[in-house]
N, C-alpha and C positions, 0 to 999 in steps of 0.2 A: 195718826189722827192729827189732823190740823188744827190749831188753834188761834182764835184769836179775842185775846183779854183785853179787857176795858176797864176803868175805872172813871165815873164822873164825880168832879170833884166841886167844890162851892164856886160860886163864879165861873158853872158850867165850862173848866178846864176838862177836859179826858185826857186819861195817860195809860197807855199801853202799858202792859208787861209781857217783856219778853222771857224771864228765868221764871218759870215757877217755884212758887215758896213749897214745904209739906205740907201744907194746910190744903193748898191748890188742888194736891194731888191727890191727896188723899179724899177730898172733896171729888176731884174727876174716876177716881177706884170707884168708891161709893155709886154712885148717878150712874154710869157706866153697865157695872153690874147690875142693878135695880132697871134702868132703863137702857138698853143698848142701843135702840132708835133717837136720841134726842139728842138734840139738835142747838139747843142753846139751853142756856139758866141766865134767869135776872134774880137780884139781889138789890131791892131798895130797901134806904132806911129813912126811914118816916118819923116823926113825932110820936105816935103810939105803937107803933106797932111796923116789921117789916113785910115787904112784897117778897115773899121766894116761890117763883113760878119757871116752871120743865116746857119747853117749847118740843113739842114732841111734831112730826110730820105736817097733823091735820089737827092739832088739837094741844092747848093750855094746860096747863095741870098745877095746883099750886101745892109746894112741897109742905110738909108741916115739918115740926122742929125735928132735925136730926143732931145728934151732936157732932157730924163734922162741917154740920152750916154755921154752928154756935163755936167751932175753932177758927171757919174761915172770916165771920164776923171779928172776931179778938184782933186775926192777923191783919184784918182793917181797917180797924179802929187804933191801932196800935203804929202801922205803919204810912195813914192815909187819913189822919184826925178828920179831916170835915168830909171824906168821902159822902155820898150822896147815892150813886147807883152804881154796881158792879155786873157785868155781865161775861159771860165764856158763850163762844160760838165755835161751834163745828161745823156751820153751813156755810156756803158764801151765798148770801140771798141774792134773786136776781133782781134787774131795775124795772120798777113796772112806772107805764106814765097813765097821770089820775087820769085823763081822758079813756085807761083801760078800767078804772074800778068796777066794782061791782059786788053784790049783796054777796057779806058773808067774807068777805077779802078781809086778812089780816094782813096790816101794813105797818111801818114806820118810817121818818122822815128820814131819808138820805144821809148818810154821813158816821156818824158813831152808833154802837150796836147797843149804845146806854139811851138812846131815843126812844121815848114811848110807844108804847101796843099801840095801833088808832084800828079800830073794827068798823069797816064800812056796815053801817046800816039798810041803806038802802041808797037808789039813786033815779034821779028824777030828771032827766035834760040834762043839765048845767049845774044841778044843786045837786049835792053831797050830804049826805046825813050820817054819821060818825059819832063812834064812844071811845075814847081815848082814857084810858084807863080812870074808869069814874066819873065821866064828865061827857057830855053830849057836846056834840057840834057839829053846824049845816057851815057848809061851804061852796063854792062859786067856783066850780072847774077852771073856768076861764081865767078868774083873778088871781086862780094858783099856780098856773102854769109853769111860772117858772118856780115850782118847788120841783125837786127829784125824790121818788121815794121808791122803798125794796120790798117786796114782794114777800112775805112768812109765810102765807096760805092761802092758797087761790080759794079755799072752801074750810073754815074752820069750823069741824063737825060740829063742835060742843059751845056752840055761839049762845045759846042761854046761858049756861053756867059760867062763860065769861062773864056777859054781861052780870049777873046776880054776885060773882065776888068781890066781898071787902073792900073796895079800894079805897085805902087809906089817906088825910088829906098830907100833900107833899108837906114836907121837911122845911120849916123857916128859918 
């Protein structure tokens, strides 16, 4: 299994890791066994409360507390004081361009795999309507052109129960 680790860290640094700790791995045992189709894990930590959500095929899942999420917390909090969001990928997503979006598309912006869900809503012309994790937003194809972004779900089944979770306000 391939992997590829993230950490974002305050002042929107990301830092790869390449050794996993046993926290990692016993984390990847876990998830593995429980879900053998999935495909990423994000790990935010927030003000009140964290984001831990199972990026499965076609579909979001958000994890409830396990305790090897609350070891792999410790070991980043311990080795990555201001961490911010943590994510593990086993897919390499593909590159989609916003002039291909469309209802129901889960995306995120090109680049690190600690980049926010953005859920296409709907799409109208040239305007874009989007729910990026708790927060609404129309955008202007045109004027975004030159963003690149990666593809999670040409169709993510479970698009209400996205949109209706938690999302917690970001980390100051």
């Amino acid at each position: 299994m391939k992997l590829k680790i993230e950490i974002l860290l305050e002042k929107n640094k990301t830092v790869i890791i390449e050794n996993q700790s046993n926290e990692i791995k016993e984390f990847l045992i876990k998830i593995s066994d429980k879900y053998p189709d999935w495909e990423e894990f994000i790990l935010s930590n927030h003000i009140n409360k964290q984001i831990r959500i199972l990026k499965l095929k076609d579909r979001i899942i958000p994890i409830g507390k396990i305790a090897v999420i609350g070891k792999l917390m410790n070991y980043l909090n311990t080795h990555y004081k201001e961490w911010k969001r943590f994510a593990i990928s086993v897919a390499d997503f593909p590159n989609v361009a916003n002039s291909d979006f469309k209802e129901g598309m889960l995306i995120r912006l090109f680049g690190s795999n600690t980049n926010q869900y953005n859920l296409i809503m709907g799409r109208d012309g040239d305007k874009v309507s989007s729910f990026q994790e708790g927060k609404y937003y129309d955008f202007s194809v045109e004027k975004n052109k030159k963003y690149k972004y990666k593809i999670l779900s040409e169709n993510l089944i479970n698009f209400e129960e996205y949109k209706l979770f938690e999302w917690p306000d970001s980390k100051k």
